[in-house]
C-alpha positions in Angstrom: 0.0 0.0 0.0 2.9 2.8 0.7 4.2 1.6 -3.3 0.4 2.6 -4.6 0.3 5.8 -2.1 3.8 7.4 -3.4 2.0 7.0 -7.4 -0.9 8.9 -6.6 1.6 12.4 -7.1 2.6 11.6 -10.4 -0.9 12.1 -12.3 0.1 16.0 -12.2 3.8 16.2 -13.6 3.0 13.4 -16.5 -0.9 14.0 -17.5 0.5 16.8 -20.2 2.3 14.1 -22.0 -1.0 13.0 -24.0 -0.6 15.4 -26.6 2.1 13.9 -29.0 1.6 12.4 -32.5 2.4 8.9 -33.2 5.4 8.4 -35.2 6.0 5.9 -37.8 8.9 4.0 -37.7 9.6 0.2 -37.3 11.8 -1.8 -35.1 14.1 0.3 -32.6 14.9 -1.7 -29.8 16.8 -0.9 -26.7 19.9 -2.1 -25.2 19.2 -5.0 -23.0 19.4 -3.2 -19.6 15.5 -2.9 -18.5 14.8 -4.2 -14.9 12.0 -6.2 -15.7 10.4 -9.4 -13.9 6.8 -8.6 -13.5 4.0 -5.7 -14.2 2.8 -3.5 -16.9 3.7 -3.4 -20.5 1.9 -0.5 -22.1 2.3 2.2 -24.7 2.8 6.4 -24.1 1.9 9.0 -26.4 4.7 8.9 -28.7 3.8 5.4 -29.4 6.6 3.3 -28.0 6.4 0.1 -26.2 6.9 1.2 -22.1 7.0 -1.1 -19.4 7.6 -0.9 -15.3 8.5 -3.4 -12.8 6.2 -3.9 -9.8 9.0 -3.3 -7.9 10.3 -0.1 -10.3 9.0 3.6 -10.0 6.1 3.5 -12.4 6.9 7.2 -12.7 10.0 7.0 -14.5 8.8 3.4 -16.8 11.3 2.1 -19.0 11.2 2.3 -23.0 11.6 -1.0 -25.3 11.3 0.5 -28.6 12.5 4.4 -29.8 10.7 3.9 -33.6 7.1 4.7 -32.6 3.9 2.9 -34.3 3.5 0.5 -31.6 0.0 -1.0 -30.3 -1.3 -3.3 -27.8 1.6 -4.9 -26.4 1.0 -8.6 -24.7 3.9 -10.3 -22.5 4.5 -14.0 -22.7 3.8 -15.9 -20.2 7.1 -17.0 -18.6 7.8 -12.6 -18.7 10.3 -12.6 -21.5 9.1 -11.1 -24.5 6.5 -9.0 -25.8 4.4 -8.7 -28.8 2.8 -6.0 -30.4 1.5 -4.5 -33.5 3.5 -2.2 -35.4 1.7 0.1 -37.6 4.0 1.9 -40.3 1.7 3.9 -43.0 -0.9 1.4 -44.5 1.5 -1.9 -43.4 1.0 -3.0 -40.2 3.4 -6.3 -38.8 3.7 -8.4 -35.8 6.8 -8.0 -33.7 8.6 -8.8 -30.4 11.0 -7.4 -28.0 12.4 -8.7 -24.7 11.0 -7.5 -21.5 14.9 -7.0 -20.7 15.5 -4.4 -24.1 17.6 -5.4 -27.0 16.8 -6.1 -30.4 13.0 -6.0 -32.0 12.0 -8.8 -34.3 9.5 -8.8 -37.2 7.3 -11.7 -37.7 5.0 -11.4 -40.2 4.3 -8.1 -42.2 0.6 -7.3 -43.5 0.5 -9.0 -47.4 3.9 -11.4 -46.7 3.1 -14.2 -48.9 2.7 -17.0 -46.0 -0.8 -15.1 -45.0 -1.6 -14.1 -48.7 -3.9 -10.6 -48.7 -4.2 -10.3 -45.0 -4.0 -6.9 -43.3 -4.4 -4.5 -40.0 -3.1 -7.0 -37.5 -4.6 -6.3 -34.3 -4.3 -8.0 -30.4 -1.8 -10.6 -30.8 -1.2 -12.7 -27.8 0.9 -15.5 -26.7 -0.4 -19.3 -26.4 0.4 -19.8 -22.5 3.0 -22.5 -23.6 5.3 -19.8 -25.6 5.1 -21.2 -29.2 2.4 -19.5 -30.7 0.6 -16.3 -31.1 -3.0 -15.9 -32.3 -4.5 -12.6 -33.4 -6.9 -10.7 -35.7 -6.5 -9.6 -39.0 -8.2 -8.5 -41.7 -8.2 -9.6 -45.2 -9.1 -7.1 -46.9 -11.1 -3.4 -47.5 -14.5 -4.3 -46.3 -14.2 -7.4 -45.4 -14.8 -9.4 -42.1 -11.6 -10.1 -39.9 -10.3 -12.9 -39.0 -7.9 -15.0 -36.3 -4.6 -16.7 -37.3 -2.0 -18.5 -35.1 1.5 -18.4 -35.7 4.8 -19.9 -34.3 7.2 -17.5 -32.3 9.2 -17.0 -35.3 6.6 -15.6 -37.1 6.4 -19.4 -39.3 3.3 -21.7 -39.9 0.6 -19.5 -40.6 -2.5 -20.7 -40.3 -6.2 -18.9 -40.4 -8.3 -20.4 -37.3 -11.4 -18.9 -38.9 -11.3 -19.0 -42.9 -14.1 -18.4 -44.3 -15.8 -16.7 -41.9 -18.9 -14.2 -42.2 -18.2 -13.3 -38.4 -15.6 -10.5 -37.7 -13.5 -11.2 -34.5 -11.4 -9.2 -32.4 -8.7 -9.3 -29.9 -7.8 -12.9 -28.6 -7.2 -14.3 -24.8 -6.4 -18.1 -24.2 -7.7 -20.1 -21.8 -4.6 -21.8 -19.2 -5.1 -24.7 -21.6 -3.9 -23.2 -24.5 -6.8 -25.2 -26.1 -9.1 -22.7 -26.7 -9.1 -18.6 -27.3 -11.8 -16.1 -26.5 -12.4 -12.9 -28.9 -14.9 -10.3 -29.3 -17.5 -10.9 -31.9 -20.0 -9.6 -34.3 -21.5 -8.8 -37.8 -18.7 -6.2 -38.5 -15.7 -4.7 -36.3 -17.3 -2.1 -35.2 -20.4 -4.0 -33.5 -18.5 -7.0 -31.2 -22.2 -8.1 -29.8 -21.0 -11.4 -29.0 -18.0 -13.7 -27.6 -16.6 -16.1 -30.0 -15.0 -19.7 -28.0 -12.3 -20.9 -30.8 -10.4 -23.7 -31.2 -6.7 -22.9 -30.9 -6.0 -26.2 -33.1 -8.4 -25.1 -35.9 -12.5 -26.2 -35.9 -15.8 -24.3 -35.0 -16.1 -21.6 -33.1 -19.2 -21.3 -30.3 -21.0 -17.6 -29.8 -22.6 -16.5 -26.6 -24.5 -12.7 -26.6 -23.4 -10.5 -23.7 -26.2 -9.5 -22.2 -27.0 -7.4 -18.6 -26.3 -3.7 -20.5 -23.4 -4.2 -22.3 -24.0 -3.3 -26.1 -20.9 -4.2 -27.6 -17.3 -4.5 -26.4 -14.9 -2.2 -27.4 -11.5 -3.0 -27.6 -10.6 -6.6 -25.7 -12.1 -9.7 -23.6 -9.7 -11.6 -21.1 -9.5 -14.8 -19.2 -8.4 -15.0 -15.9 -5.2 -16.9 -15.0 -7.7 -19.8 -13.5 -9.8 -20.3 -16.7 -12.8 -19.0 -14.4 -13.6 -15.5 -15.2 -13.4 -13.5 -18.4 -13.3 -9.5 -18.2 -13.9 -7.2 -20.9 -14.7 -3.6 -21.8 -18.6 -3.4 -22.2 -19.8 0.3 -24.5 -22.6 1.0 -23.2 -26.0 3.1 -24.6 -24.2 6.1 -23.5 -21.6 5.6 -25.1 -19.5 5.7 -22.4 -17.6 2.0 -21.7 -17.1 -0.1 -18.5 -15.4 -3.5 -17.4 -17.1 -6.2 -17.1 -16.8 -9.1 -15.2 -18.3 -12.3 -16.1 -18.1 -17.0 -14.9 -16.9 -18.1 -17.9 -16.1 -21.9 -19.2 -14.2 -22.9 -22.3 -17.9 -23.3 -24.1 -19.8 -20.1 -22.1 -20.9 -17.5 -19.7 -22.5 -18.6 -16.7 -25.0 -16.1 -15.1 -24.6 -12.2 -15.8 -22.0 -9.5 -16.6 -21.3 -7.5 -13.4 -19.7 -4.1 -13.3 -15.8 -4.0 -11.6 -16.6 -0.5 -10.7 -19.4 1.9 -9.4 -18.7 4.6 -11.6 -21.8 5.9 -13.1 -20.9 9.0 -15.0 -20.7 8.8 -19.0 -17.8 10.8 -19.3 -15.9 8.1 -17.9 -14.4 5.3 -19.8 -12.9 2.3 -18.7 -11.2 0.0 -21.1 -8.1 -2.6 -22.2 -8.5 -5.3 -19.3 -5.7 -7.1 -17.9 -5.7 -9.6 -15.3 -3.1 -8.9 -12.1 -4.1 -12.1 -10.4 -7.2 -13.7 -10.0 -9.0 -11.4 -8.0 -7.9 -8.3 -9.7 -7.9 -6.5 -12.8 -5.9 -4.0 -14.4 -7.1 -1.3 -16.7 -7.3 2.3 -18.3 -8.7 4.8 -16.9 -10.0 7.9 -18.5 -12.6 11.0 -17.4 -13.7 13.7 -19.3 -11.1 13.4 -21.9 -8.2 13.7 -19.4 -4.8 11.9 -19.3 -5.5 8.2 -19.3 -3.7 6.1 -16.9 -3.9 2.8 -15.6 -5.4 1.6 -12.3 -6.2 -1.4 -9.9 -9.8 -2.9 -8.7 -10.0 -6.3 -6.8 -12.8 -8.4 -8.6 -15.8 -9.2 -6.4 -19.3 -9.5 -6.5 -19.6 -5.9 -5.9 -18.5 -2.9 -7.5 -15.1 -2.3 -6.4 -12.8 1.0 -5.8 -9.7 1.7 -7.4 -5.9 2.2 -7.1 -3.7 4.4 -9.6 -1.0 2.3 -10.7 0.8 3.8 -13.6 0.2 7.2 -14.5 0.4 8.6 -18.4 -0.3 5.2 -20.1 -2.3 3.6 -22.5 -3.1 -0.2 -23.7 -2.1 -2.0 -20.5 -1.1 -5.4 -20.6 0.3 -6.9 -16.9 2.5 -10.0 -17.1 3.5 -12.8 -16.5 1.0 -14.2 -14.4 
């Protein structure tokens, strides 16, 4: 509690650093220095790949990449490497980076010829053994996206969904590794549903939201235990929330509940990321401000909330 108390300071000297353009660039790693072992990976304005230990000042985080174009960052499970989407232009391309710094590595570039037309890669993540990663894609102007899987190289791509008439988003695997959860729905801006998909290929089972959540905006995520699955719920005013949901490898079980009690519509709440399996991780925003990430436990009450890392955006907390 005297780590989160000493944060609460820093939401005044950082919250002007929102007002940078992304820069396009790929690659730019770091030396391989970073004091890394367990906590947030996340981007900042300038659109570098960020990341701060528990045990670090998550005042003064520590920068992976120096090239810019980076989004939604995910850390492997045994806390080594990240991936993340790398968006230069009209080409976007999966890459990684250690936790530690060093060099960046590309693993598949929108259009390569092992995916054929496929393009704006979005939420990769990795299989909780280390070998794969499964995220979305699109394959094509108007058309519905998709999830593939590949090996940690960036070889053996394979579409998990080909064919489909359903767009997905986002991934999150269950412990298993056996099967993936992703927002779904008619097109990518209208997730209605969650899609249950066969890591290994084979077809996919849809369960509606329900409670108020119209759609989810950016992400769904299992908990460590395979038990509970949060996401970011928009709701009619517009405004999002978390969500937090019994989940099984086929289903929901009973009703989404709210991690917060926030009620006004400015605020918006997004990009959940398990700490553990009683609480979540997640951005914060009000009124347009700064966003930054906090802490709620998960209970079956709405929770309150810790500041955790100030000046962020797209959390991701690993390895847990």
């Amino acid at each position: 509690m005297m780590g989160m108390r000493r944060w609460l300071g820093a939401v005044v000297a950082l919250g002007m650093l929102g007002g940078c353009e992304p820069l396009d660039g790929g690659g730019g790693g770091t030396t391989g220095d970073v004091l890394f072992t367990q906590g947030f990976a996340f981007v900042r304005s300038d659109r570098n790949i960020y990341v701060v230990d528990d045990d670090g000042d998550p005042n003064s985080p520590q920068r992976l990449t120096t090239s810019g174009g980076a989004y939604t960052p995910s850390i492997s499970r045994d806390g080594t490497s990240i991936v993340f989407v790398q968006k230069v232009g009209t080409t976007t391309s999966l890459q990684t980076v250690p936790t530690t710094g060093g060099t960046v590595a590309t693993l598949l570039s929108s259009n390569d010829a092992a995916c054929g037309a496929c393009t704006n890669f979005r939420g990769p993540t990795f299989s909780p053994d280390g070998r794969t990663i499964v995220f979305a894609f699109d394959r094509g102007a108007g058309s519905n996206s998709s999830l593939a899987r590949i090996n940690v190289n960036g070889s053996g791509f394979t579409e998990l969904t080909p064919g489909t008439t359903i767009s997905y988003g986002a991934p999150s695997f269950f412990p298993s590794g056996n099967t993936v959860v992703a927002p779904a729905g008619n097109n990518t801006f209208q997730y209605n549903q969650l899609a249950f998909v066969p890591a290994a290929g084979g077809s996919p089972t849809y369960v509606s939201l329900g409670n108020e959540v119209l759609a989810i905006a950016n992400r769904a995520v299992v908990s460590p235990d395979g038990r509970q699955v949060a996401l970011d719920g928009r709701l009619s005013s517009g405004s999002t929330r978390i969500f937090v949901g019994n989940v099984s490898a086929t289903g929901l079980s009973g009703t989404l509940r709210r991690l917060t009690d926030y009620t006004a519509s400015t605020v918006q709440e997004s990009f959940p990321s398990w700490v553990g399996s009683t609480t979540l991780g997640f951005l914060f925003n009000d009124s347009g401000g700064d966003p930054s990430i906090y802490r709620a436990p998960v209970s079956s009450t709405a929770s309150s909330v810790t500041l955790a890392v100030p000046s962020a955006n797209e959390p991701f907390y690993g390895p847990i």
